[in-house]
LUMTOR-764529 format. One line per 3 residues: number of its first residue (from 1); their letters; for each residue x, y, z of N, C-alpha, C, CB. Coordinates in Angstrom, 3 decimals. Glycine has a CB too. Example, Ala and Ser with C-alpha at 12.3 -4.5 7.8 and 13.67 -1.06 7.14 Angstrom:
BEGIN
1 = AS = 13.190/-5.690/7.800/12.300/-4.500/7.800/13.200/-3.300/7.800/11.308/-4.473/9.046 ~ 12.850/-2.250/7.080/13.670/-1.060/7.140/12.900/0.030/7.870/14.084/-0.598/5.725 $
//
This chain:
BEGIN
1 = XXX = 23.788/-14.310/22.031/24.248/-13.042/21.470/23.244/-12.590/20.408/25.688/-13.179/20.863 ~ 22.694/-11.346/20.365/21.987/-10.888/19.776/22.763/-9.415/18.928/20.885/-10.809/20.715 ~ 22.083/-10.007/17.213/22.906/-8.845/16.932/21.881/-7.855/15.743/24.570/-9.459/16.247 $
4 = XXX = 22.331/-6.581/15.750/21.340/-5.530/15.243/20.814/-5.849/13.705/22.098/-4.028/15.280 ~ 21.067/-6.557/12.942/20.783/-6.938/11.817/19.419/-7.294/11.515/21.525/-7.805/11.584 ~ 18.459/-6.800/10.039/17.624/-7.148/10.147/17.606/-7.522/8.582/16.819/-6.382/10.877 $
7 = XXX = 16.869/-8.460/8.313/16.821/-9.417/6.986/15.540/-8.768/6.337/16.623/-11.286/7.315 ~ 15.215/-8.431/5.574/13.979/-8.243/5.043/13.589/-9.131/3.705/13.910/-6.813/4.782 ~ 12.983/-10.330/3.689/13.046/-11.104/2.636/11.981/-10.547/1.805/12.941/-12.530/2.947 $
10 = XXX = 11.464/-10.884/0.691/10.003/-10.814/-0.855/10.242/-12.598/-1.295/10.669/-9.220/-3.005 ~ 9.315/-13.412/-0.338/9.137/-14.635/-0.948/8.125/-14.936/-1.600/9.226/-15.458/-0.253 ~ 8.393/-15.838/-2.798/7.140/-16.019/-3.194/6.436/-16.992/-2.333/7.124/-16.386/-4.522 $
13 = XXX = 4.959/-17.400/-2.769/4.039/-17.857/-1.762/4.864/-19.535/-1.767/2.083/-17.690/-2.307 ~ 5.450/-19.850/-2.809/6.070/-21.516/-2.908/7.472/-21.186/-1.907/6.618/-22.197/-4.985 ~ 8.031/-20.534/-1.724/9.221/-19.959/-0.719/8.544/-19.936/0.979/9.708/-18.072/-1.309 $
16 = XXX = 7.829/-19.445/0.765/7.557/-18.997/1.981/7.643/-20.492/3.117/6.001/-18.177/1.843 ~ 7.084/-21.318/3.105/7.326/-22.386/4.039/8.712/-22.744/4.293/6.677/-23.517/3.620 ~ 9.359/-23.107/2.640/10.684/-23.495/3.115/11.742/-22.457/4.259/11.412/-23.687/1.723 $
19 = XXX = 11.526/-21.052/3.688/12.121/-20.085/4.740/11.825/-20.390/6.144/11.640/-18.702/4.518 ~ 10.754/-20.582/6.120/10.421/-20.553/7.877/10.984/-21.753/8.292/8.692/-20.544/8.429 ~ 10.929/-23.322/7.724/11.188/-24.302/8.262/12.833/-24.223/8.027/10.336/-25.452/7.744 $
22 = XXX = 13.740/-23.736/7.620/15.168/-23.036/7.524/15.500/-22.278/8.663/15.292/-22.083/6.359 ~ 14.351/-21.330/8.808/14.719/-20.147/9.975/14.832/-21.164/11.280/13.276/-18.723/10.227 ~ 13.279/-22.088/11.125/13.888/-22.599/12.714/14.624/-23.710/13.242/12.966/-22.783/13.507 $
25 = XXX = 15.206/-24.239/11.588/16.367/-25.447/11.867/17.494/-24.560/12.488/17.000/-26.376/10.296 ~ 17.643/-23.344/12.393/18.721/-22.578/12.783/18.357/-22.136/14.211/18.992/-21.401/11.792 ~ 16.953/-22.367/14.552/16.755/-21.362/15.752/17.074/-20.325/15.887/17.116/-21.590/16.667 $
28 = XXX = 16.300/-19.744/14.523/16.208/-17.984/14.708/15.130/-17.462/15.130/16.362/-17.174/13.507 ~ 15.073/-16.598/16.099/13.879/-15.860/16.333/13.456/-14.953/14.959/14.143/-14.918/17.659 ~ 11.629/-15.044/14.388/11.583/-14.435/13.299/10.022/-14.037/13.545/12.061/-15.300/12.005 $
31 = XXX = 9.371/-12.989/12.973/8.203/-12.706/12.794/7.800/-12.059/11.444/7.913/-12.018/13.796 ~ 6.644/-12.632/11.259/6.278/-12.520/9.784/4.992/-11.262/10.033/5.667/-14.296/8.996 ~ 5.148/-10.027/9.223/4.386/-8.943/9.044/3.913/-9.316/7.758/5.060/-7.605/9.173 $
34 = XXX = 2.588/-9.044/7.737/1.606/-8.846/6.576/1.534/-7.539/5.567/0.318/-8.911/7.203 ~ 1.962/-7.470/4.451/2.168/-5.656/3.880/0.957/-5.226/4.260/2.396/-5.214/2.019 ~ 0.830/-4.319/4.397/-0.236/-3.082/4.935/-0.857/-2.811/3.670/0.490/-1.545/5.647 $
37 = XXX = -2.305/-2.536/3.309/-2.696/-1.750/1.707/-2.128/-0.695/1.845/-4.274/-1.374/1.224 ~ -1.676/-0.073/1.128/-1.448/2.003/0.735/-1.951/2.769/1.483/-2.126/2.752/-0.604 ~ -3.538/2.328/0.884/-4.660/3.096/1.154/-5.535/2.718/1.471/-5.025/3.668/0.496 $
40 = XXX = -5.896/3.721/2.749/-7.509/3.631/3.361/-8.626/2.596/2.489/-8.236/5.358/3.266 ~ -9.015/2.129/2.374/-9.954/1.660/1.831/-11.684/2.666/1.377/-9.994/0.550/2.792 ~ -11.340/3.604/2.784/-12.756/4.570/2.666/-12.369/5.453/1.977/-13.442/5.236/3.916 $
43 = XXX = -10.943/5.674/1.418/-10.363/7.201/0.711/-10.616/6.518/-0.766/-8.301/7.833/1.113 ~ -10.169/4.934/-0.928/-10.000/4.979/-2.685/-11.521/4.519/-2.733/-8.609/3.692/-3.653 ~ -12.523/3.952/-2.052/-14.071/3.902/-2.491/-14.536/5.676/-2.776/-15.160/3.053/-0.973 $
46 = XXX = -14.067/7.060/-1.986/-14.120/8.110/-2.115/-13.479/8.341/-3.616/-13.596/8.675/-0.978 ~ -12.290/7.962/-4.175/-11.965/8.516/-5.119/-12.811/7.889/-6.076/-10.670/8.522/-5.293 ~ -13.106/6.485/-5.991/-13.614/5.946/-7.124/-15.181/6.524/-7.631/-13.595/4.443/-6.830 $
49 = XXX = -15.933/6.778/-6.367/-17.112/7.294/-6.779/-17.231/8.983/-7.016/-18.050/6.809/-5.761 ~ -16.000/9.244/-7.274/-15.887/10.769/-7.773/-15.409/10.352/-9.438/-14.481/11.889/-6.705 ~ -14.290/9.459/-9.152/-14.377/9.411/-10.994/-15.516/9.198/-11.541/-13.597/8.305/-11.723 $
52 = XXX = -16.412/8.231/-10.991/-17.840/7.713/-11.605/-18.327/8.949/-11.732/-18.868/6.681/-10.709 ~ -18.451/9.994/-10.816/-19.679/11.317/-11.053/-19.278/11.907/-12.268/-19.736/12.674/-9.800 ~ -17.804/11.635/-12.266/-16.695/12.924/-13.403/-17.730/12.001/-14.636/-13.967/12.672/-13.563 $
55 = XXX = -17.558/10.299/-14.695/-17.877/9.880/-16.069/-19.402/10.194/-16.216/-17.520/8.279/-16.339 ~ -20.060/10.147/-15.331/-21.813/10.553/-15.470/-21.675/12.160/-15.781/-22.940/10.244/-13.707 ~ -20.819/13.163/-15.867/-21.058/14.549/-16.307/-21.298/15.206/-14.954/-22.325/14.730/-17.392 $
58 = XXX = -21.151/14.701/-14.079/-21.221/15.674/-12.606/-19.775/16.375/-11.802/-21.897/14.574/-11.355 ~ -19.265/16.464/-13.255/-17.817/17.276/-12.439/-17.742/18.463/-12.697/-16.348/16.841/-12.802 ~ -16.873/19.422/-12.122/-16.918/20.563/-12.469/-16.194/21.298/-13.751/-16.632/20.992/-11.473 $
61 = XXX = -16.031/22.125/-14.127/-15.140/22.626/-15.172/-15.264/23.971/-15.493/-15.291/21.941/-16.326 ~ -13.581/24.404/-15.111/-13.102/25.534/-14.598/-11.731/25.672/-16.136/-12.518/25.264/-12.611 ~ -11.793/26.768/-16.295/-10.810/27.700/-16.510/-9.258/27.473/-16.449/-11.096/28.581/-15.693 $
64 = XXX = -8.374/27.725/-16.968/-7.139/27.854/-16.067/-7.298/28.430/-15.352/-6.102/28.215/-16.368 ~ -7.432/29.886/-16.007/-7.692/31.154/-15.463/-8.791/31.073/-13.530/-8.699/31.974/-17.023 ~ -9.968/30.483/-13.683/-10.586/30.211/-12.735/-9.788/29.810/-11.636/-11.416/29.438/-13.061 $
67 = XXX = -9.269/28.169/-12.023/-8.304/27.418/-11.689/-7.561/27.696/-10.517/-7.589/27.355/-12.615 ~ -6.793/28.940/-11.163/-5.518/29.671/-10.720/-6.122/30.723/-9.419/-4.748/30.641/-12.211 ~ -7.481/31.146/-9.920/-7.947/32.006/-8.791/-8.761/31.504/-7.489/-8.754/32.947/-9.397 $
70 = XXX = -8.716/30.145/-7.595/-8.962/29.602/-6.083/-7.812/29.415/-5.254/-9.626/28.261/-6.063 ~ -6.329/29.813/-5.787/-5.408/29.855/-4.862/-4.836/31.196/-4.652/-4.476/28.958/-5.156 ~ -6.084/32.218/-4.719/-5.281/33.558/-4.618/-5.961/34.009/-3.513/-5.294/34.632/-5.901 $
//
C-alpha cells in the first residue's frame, strides 16, 4: 500500500546516516535530492563584476529625474 504523503526532512550532516539506516530498517522507499544553488552561477559572477566596475568608478549616475525618464 502506497500512500500520498511526503516527508521533507533538514538533517544535519551527523543525522543524515542515522535517517537513512532508520528509513531502511523500515523498508521505506526514499530518495535523497541535493538543494539546487538559487542562482546561476554565470548571473552572480555577472553581478559581482558589475559591483567591482561600480567600486572602480565605472558606473553610471543618473538623476531621479533622468532615472524616471528611461521609463517613459
Amino acid at each position: 500500500m502506497q500512500t500520498e504523503n511526503t516527508f521533507i526532512l533538514h538533517p544535519t550532516p551527523d543525522q543524515v546516516n542515522a535517517l537513512k539506516a532508520f528509513i531502511k530498517a523500515l523498508k521505506i522507499k526514499f530518495e535523497i535530492t541535493k538543494k539546487e544553488k538559487p542562482y546561476d552561477p554565470e548571473f552572480v559572477n555577472m553581478v559581482l563584476e558589475a559591483e567591482e566596475g561600480i567600486k572602480q568608478g565605472k558606473g553610471l549616475n543618473l538623476t531621479s529625474e533622468e532615472f524616471d525618464n528611461l521609463w517613459k
